[in-house]
N, C-alpha and C positions, 0 to 999 in steps of 0.2 A: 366581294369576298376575296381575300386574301388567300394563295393556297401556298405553302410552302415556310419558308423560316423569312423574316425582314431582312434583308439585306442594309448596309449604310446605303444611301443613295449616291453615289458617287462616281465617275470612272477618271482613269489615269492618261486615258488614249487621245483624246481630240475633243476639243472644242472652236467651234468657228464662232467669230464674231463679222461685222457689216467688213470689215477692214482686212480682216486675218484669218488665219487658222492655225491653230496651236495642236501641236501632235508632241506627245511625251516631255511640255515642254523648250518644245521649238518651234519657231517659225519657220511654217512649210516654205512660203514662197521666198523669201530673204536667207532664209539659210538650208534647208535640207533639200531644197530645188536645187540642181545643178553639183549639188555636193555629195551628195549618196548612189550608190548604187540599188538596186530595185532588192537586190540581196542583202545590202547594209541595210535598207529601209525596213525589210520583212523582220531582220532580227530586232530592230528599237521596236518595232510595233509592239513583236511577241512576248519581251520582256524589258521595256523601257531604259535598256543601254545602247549604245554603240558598237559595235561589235570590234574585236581586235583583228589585227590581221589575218590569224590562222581561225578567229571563230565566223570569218567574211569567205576566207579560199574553203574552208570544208566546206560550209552549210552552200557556198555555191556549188561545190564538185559533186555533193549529194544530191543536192536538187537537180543537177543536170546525170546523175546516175540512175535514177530513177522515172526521169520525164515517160520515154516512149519504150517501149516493150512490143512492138508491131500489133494487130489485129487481135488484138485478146479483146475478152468480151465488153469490156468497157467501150471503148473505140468503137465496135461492132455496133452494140445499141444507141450509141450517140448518134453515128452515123445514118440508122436506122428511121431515128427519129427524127432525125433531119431531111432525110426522103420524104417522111411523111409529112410535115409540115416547115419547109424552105425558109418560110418566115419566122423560125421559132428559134434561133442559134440557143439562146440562153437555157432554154427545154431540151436540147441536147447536152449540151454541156452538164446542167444537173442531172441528165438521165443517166450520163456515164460519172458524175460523182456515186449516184448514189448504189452504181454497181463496186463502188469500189470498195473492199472489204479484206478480210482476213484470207481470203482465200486466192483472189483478183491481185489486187496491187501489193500484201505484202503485210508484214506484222510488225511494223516498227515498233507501235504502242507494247503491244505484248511481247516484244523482245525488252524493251525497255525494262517494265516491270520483272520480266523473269531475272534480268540483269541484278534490280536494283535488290530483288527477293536473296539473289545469292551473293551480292556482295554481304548481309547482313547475316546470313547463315554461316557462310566462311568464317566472317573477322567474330563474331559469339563462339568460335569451339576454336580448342586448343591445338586440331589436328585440323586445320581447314583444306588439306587436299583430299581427307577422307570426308569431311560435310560436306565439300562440294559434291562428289563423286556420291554422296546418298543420294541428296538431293536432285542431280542429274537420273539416278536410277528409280527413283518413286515417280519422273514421269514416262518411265518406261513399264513398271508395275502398274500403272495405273494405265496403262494402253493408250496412253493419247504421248505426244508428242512435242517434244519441245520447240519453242517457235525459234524460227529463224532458221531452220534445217531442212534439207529437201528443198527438190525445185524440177517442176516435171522436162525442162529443158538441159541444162547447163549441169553437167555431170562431168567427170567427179568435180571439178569447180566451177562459182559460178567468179566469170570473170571482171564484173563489178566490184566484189565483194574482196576479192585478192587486191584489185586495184588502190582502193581505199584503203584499205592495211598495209599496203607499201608506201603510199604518201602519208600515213598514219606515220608511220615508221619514222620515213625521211626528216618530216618535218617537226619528229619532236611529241608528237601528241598525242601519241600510245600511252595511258594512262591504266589506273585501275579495272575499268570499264572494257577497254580493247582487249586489253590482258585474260580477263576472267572469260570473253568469249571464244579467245584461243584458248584454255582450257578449256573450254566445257565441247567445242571443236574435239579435243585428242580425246575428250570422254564419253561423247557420242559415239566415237567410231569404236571406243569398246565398250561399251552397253551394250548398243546395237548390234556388235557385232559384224559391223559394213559400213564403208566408207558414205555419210550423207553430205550433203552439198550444205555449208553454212551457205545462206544467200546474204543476198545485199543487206537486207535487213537488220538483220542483227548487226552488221556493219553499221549501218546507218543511226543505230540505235547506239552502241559502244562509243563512236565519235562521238555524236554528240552532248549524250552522256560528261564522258571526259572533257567538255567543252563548254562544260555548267549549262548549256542546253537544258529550259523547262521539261521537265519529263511528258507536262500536260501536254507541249504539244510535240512531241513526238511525232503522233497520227496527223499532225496538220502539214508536213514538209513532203511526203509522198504526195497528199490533197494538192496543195499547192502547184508541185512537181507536174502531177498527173492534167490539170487543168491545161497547163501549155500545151500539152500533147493531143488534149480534146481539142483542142480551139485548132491546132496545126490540121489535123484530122477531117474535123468538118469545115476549114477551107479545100483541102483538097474536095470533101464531097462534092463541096458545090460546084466544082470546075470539073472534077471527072467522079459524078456518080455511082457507088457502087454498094451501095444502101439496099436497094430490091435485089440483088443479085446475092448479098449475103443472105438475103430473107427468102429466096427461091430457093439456095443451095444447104438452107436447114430444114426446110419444106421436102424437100426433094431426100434428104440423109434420113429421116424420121420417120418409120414404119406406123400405120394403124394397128392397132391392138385393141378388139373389142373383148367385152366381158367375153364373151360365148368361146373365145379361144383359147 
């Protein structure tokens, strides 16, 4: 039984034969061996081009602005789970993908979209510094929070996020998309009332954006990012373990609390 809608059967990515292997259209070993960068290669996979110069230097500057963040809990539970089972690299490694979330690594995806929501709000009304500015204040009326703001470290800037907006700059490629999150930036801090931290995120989101960057994978460039920093991580564990020692040092912060109390 069939669940879901039929799809064409088809895909665009890769097919090997006895001889070869064809990816987006090219021969892997004769031609995009020796000729790609691991960062040129991510971008044909993602979206079956080539990437230009400046969509090759951001989407690498991103990836490597986002790799490692020290012992945040991703890292923490890789590592974790690498104590417990030595032989398992790949079970750690997914252990810290799948901590990785909205909260952990960061809201590209949801910055994307709140992005793509407000460029279409703006350019539909006559008065777009006034729709933007609604639209920024209904998710303050509504008590939740706009992504890409706030950051429990890096106050009042995070210094990622500045980074990336200056080579934004430099190079030309501050677009529609960078633009609007530097506004919505000056309209956070008066909604809110207080100066919040855009993070990298929304950075990472605006770029790419402007960069004709799929929106879909948005969320796969931290993913990506994040992996290198898992795999760096639990090489260090294996050589200087420190797995149980974060697992005694949560054990140990952690009060009992029974019902009767």
């Amino acid at each position: 039984m069939m669940i879901g809608k039929r799809g064409e059967a088809t895909t665009s990515i890769c097919m090997p034969d006895a001889t070869s292997i064809t990816v987006r259209d090219r021969d892997l070993a004769s031609d995009l061996m020796g000729r790609l960068t691991f960062t040129e290669y991510f971008f044909l996979l993602t979206t079956g081009r080539e990437p230009t110069p400046d969509q090759r230097f951001f989407l690498d500057l991103l990836l490597v602005s986002i790799a490692e963040h020290g012992l945040v809990p991703t890292n923490q539970v890789a590592r974790m789970t690498l104590a417990s089972d030595p032989k398992c690299l790949q079970g750690a490694v997914a252990a810290g993908i799948l901590g990785c979330g909205s909260v952990v690594l960061g809201t590209a995806e949801d910055c994307g979209t709140y992005l793509q929501q407000a460029i279409v709000i703006s350019s539909n009304s006559d008065d777009r510094p006034t729709a933007l500015r609604e639209f920024v204040q209904s998710f303050r009326d509504a008590g939740s929070k706009i992504p890409g703001f706030g950051h429990p470290m890096h106050k009042p800037v995070d210094p990622r996020a500045e980074r990336i907006l200056q080579l934004a700059d430099e190079h030309g490629v501050s677009g529609a998309y960078v633009d609007l999150a530097r506004q919505t930036r000056d309209l956070v801090h008066q909604v809110w009332a207080k100066p919040l931290t855009m993070n990298v995120s929304m950075m990472i989101a605006a770029v790419l954006l402007d960069l004709d960057f799929p929106a879909s994978v948005l969320k796969g460039v931290p993913l990506l990012a994040r992996t290198a920093s898992l795999i760096a991580h639990l090489a260090e564990e294996a050589e200087t373990p420190i797995g149980f020692v974060l697992a005694h040092h949560a054990e140990e912060s952690i009060a009992y609390r029974g019902r009767s109390e």
